[in-house]
PyMOL CGO cylinders between C-alpha atoms (Angstrom):
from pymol import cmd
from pymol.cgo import CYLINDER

trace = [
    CYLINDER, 87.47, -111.30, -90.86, 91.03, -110.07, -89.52, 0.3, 1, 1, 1, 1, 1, 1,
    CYLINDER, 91.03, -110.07, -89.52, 94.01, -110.18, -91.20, 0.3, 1, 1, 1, 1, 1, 1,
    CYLINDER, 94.01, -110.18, -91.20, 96.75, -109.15, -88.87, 0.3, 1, 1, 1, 1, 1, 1,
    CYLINDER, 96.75, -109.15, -88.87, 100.62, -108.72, -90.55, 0.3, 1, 1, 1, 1, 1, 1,
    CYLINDER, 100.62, -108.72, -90.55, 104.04, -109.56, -89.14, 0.3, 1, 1, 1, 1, 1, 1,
    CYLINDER, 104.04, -109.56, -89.14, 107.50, -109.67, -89.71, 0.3, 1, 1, 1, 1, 1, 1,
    CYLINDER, 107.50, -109.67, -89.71, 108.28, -106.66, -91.05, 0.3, 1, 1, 1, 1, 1, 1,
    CYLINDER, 108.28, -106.66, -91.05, 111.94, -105.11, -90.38, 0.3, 1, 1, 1, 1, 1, 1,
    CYLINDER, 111.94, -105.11, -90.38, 114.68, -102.73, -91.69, 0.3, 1, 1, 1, 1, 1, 1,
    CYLINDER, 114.68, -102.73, -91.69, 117.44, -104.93, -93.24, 0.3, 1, 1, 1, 1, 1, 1,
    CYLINDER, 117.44, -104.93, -93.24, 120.45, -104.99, -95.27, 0.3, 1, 1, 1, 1, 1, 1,
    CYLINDER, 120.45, -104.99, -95.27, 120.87, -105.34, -99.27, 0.3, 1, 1, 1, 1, 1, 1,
    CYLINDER, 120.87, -105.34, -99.27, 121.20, -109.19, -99.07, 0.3, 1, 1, 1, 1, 1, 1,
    CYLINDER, 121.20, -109.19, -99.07, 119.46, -110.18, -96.39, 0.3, 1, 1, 1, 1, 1, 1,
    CYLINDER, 119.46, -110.18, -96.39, 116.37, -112.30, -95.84, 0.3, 1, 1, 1, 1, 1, 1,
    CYLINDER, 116.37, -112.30, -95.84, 112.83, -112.29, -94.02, 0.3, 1, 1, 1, 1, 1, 1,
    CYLINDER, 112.83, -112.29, -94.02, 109.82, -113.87, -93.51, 0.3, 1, 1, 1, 1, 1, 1,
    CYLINDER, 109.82, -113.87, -93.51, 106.29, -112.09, -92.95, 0.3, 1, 1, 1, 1, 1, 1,
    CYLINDER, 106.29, -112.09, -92.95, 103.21, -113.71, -91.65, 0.3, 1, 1, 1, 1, 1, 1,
    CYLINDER, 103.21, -113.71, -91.65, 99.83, -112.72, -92.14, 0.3, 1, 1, 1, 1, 1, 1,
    CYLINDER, 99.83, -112.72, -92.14, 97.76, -114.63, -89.27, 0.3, 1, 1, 1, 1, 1, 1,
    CYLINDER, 97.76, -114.63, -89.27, 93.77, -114.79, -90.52, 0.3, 1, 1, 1, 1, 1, 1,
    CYLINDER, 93.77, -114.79, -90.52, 91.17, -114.93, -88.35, 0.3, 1, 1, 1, 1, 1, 1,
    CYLINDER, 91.17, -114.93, -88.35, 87.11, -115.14, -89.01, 0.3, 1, 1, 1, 1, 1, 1,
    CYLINDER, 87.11, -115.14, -89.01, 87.68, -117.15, -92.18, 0.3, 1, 1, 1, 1, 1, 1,
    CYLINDER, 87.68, -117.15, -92.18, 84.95, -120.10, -92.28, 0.3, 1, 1, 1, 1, 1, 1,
    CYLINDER, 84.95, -120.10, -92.28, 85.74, -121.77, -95.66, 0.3, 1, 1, 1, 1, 1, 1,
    CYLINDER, 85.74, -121.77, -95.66, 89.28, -123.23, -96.60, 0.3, 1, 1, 1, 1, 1, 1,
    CYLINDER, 89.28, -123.23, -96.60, 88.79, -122.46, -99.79, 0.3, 1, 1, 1, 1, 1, 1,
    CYLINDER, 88.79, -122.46, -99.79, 90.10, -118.66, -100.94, 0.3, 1, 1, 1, 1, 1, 1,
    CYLINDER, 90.10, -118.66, -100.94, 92.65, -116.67, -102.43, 0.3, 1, 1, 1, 1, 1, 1,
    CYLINDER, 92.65, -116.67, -102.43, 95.21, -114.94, -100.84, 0.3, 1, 1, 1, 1, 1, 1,
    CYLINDER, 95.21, -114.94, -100.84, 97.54, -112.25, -101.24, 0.3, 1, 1, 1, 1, 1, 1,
    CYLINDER, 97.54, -112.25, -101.24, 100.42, -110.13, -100.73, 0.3, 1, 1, 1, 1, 1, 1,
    CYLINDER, 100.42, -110.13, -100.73, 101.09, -106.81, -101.95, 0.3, 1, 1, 1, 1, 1, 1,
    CYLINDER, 101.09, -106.81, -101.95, 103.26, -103.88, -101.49, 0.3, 1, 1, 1, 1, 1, 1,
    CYLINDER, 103.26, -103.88, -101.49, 103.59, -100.18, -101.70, 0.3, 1, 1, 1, 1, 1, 1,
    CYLINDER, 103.59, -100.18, -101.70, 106.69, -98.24, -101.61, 0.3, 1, 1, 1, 1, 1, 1,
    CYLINDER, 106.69, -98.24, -101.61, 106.74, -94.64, -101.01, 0.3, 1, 1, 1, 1, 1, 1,
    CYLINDER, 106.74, -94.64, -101.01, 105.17, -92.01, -104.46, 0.3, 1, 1, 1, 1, 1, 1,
    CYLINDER, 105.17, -92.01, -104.46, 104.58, -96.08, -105.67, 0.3, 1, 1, 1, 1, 1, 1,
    CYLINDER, 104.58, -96.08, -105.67, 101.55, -97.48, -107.03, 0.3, 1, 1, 1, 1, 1, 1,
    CYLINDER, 101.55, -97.48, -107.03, 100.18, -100.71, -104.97, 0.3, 1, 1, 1, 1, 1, 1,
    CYLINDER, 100.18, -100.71, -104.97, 101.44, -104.00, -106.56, 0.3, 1, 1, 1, 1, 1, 1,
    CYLINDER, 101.44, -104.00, -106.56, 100.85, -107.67, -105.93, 0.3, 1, 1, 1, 1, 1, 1,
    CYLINDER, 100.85, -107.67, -105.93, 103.67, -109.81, -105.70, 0.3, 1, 1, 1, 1, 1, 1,
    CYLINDER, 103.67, -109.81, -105.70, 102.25, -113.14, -104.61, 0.3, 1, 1, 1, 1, 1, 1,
    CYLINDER, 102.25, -113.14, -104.61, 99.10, -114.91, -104.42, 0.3, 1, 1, 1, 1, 1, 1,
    CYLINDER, 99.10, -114.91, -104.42, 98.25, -118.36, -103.11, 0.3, 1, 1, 1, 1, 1, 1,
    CYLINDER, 98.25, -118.36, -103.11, 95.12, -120.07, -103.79, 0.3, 1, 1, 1, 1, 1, 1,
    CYLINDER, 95.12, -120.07, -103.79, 94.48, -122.09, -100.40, 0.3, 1, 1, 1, 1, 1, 1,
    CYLINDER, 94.48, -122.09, -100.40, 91.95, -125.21, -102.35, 0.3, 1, 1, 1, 1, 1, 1,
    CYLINDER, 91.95, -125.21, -102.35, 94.82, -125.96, -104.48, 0.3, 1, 1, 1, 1, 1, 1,
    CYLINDER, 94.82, -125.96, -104.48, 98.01, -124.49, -103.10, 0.3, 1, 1, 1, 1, 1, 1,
    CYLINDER, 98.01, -124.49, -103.10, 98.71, -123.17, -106.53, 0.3, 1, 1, 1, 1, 1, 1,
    CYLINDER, 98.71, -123.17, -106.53, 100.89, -119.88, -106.43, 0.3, 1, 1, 1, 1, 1, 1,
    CYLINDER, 100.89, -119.88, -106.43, 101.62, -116.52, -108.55, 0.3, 1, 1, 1, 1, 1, 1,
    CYLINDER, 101.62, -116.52, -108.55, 104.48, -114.18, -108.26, 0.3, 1, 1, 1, 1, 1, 1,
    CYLINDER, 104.48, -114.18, -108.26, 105.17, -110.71, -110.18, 0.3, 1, 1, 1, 1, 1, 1,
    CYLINDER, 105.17, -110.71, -110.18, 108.00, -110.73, -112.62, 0.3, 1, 1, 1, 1, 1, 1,
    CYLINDER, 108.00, -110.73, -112.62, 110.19, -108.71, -109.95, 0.3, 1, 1, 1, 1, 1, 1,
    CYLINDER, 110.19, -108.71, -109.95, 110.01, -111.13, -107.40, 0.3, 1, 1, 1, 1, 1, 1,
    CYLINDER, 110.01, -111.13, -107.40, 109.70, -114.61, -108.96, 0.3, 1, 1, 1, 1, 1, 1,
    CYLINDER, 109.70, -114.61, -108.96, 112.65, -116.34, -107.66, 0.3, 1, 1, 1, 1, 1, 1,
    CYLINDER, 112.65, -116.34, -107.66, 113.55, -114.47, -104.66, 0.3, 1, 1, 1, 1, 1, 1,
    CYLINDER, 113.55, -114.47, -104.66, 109.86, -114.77, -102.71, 0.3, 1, 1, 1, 1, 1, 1,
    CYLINDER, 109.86, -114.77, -102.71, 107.61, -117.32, -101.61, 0.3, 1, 1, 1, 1, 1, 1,
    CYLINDER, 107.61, -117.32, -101.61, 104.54, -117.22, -100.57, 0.3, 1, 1, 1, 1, 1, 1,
    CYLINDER, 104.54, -117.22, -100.57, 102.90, -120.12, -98.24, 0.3, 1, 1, 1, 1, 1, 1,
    CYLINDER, 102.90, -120.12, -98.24, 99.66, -121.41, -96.13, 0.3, 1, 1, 1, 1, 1, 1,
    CYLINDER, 99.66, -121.41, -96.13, 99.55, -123.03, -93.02, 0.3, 1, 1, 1, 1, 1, 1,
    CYLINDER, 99.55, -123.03, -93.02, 95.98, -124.40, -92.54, 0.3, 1, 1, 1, 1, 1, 1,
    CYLINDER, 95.98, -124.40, -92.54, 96.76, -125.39, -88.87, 0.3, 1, 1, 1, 1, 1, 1,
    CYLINDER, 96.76, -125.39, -88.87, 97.94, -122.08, -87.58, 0.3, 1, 1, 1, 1, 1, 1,
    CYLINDER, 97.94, -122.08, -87.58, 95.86, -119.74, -89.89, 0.3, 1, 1, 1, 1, 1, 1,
    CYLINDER, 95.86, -119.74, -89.89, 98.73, -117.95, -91.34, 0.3, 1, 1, 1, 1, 1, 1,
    CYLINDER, 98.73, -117.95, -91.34, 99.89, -116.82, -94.59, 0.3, 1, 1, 1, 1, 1, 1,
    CYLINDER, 99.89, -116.82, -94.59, 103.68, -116.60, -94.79, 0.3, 1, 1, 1, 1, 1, 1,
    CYLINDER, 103.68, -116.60, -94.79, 105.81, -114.75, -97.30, 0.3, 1, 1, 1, 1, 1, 1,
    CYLINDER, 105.81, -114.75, -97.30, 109.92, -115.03, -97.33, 0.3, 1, 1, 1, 1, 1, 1,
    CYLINDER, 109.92, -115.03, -97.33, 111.67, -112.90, -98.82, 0.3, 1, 1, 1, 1, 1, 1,
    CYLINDER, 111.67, -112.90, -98.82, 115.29, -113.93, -99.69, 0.3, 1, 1, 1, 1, 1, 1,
    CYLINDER, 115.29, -113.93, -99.69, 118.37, -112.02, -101.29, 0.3, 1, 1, 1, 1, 1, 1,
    CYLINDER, 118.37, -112.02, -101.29, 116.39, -108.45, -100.22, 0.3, 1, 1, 1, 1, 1, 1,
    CYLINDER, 116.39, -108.45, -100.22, 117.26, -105.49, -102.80, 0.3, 1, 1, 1, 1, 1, 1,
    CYLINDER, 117.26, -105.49, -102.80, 116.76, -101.84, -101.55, 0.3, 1, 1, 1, 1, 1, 1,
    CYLINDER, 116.76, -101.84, -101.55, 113.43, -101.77, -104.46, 0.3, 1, 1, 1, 1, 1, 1,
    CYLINDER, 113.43, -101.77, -104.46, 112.07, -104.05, -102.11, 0.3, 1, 1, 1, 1, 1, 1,
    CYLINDER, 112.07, -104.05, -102.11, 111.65, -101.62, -99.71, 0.3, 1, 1, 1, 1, 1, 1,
    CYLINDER, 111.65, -101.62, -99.71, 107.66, -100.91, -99.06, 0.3, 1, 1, 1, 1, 1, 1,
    CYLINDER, 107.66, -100.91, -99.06, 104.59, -101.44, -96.65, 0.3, 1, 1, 1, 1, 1, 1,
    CYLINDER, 104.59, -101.44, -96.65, 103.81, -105.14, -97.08, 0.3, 1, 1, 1, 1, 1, 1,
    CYLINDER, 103.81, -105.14, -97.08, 99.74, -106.46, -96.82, 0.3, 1, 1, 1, 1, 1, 1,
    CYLINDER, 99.74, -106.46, -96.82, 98.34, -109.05, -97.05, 0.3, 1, 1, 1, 1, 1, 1,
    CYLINDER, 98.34, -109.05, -97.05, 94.61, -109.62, -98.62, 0.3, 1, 1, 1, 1, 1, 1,
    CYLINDER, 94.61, -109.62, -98.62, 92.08, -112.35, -98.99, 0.3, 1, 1, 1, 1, 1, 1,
    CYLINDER, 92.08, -112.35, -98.99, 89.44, -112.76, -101.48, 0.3, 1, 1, 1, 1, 1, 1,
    CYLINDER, 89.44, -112.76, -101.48, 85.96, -114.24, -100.33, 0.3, 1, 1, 1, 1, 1, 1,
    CYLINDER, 85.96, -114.24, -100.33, 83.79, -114.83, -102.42, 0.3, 1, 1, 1, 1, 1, 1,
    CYLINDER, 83.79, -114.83, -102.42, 84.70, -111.60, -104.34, 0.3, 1, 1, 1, 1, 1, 1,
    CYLINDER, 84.70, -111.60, -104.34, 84.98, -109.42, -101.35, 0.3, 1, 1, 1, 1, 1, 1,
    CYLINDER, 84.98, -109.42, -101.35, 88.02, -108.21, -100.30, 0.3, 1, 1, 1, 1, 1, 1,
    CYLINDER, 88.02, -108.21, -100.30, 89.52, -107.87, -96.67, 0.3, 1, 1, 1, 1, 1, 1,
    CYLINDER, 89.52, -107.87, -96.67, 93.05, -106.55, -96.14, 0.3, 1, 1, 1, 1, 1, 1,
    CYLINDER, 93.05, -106.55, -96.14, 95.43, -105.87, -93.11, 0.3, 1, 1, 1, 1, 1, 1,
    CYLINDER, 95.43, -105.87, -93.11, 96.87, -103.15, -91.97, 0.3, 1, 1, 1, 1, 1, 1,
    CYLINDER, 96.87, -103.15, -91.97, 100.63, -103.43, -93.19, 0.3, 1, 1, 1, 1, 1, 1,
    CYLINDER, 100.63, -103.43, -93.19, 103.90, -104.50, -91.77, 0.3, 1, 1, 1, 1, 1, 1,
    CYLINDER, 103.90, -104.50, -91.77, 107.26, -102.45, -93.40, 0.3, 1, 1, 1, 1, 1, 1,
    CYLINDER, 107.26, -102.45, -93.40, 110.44, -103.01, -94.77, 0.3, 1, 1, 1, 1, 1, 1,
    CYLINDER, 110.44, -103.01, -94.77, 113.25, -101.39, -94.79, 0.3, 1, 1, 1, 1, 1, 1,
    CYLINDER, 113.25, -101.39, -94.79, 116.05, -102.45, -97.27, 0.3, 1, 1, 1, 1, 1, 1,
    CYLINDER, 116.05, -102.45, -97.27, 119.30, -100.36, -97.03, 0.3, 1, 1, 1, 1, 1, 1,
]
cmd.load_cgo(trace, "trace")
């Protein structure tokens, strides 16, 4: 399993983006997935998850309103936009996927939000 992030950019206060996570290795349709971040002395926090069987969606307090997380079965990817950026947002961005309670994760894409 391979999750490979994109998207990642340095911005202004305002602005919008969208990452992609493109998954490869996954056999069943199935799973959970997930986005997280971790700015810099920060703890790692989740900020949205997607379940792909049902489509149904979770977002952190912070972010609910302002991000969106989405699947698209045909092209593998996870995508998360990010609108109305805020320098907090600033952090590494991964993605992760659940199997069967084992966890894969990608390396990280950043943003930059002055």
């Amino acid at each position: 399993v391979q999750l490979v992030e994109s998207g990642g950019d340095s911005v202004q206060a305002g602005g919008s983006l969208r990452l992609a996570c493109l998954t490869s290795g996954i056999t069943t349709t199935r799973y959970c997935m997930a986005w997280l971040r971790q700015g810099t002395g920060k703890r790692r926090e989740m900020v949205a998850g997607l379940y792909t069987g049902s489509g149904h969606t979770v977002y952190a307090d912070s972010v609910r309103g302002r991000f969106t997380i989405s699947y698209d079965s045909a092209k593998k990817t996870v995508y998360l936009q990010i609108n109305n950026l805020k320098p907090e947002d600033t952090a590494m961005y991964y993605c992760a996927a659940d199997l069967r309670g084992i966890g894969y994760w990608g390396h990280g894409t950043q943003v930059t939000v002055s």
